[in-house]
C-alpha positions as CSV (number, residue, x, y, z in Angstrom):
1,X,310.9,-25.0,179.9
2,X,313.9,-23.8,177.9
3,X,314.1,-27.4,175.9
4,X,310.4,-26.7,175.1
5,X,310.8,-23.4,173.8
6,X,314.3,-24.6,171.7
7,X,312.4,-27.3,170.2
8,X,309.3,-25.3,168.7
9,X,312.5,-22.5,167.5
10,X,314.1,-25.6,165.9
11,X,310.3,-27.0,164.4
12,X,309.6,-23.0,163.3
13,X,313.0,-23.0,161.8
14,X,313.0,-26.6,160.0
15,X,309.9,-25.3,158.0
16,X,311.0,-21.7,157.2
17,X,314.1,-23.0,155.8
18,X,312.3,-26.1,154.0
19,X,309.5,-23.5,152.3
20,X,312.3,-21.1,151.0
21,X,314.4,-23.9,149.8
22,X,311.4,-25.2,148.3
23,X,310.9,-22.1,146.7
24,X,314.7,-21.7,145.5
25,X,314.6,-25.3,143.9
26,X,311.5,-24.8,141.8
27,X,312.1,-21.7,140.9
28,X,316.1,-23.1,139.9
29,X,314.2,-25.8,137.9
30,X,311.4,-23.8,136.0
31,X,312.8,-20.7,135.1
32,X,314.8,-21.7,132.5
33,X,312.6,-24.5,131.1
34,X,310.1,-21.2,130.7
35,X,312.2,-18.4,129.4
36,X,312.6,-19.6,125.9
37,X,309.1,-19.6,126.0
38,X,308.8,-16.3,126.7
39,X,311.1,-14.8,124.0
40,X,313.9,-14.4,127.5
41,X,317.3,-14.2,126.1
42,X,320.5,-15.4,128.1
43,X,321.9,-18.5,129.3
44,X,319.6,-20.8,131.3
45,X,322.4,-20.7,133.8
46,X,321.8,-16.7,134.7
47,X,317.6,-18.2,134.3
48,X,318.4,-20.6,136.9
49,X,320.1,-18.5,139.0
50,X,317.3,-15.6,138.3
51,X,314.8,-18.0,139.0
52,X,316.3,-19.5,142.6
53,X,316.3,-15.5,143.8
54,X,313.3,-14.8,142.8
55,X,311.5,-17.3,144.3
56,X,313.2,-17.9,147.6
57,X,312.0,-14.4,148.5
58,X,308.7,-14.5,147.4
59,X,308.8,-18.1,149.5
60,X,310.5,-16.1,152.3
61,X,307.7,-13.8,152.5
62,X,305.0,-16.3,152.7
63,X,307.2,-18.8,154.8
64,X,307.2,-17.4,158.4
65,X,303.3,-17.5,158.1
66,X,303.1,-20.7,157.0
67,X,305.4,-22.1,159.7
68,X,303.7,-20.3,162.5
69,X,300.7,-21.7,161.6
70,X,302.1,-25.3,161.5
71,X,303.5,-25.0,164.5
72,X,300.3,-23.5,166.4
73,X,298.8,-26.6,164.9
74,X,301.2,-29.0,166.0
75,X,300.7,-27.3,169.9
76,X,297.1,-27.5,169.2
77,X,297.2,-31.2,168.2
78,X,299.3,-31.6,171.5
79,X,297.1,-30.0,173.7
80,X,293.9,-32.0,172.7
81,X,293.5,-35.8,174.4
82,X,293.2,-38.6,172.6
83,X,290.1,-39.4,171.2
């Protein structure tokens, strides 16, 4: 029972930590291609770096959800025989 229970922690924890990485990459890749756009000054360095904070947490609020839901889905799949 205990391996069960590890391997939907490590399943949850895979996909929390893939959605905020996610998150941190795109925001590390778009923010500074967009803040000349928008009249931002600084170096795209301190955009980048802006950019990975910001969206890792706004991908760390929506990831726990996300994850819980996948794995509820992936017990759900397991649960129902093959058709």
């Amino acid at each position: 029972m205990k391996l069960q229970q590890s391997h939907w922690a490590v399943y949850f924890l895979f996909w929390l930590l893939t959605i905020v990485g996610g998150g941190a990459l795109v925001g590390l890749i778009t923010f500074p291609i967009f803040a000349p756009v928008f009249g931002s000054t600084g170096t795209p360095i301190s955009h980048a770096l802006a950019g990975a904070r910001h969206l890792s947490f706004i991908a760390l609020i929506w990831a726990p959800g996300i994850a819980l839901v996948l794995c509820v889905m992936r017990a759900y799949r397991n649960k129902q025989p093959l058709q």
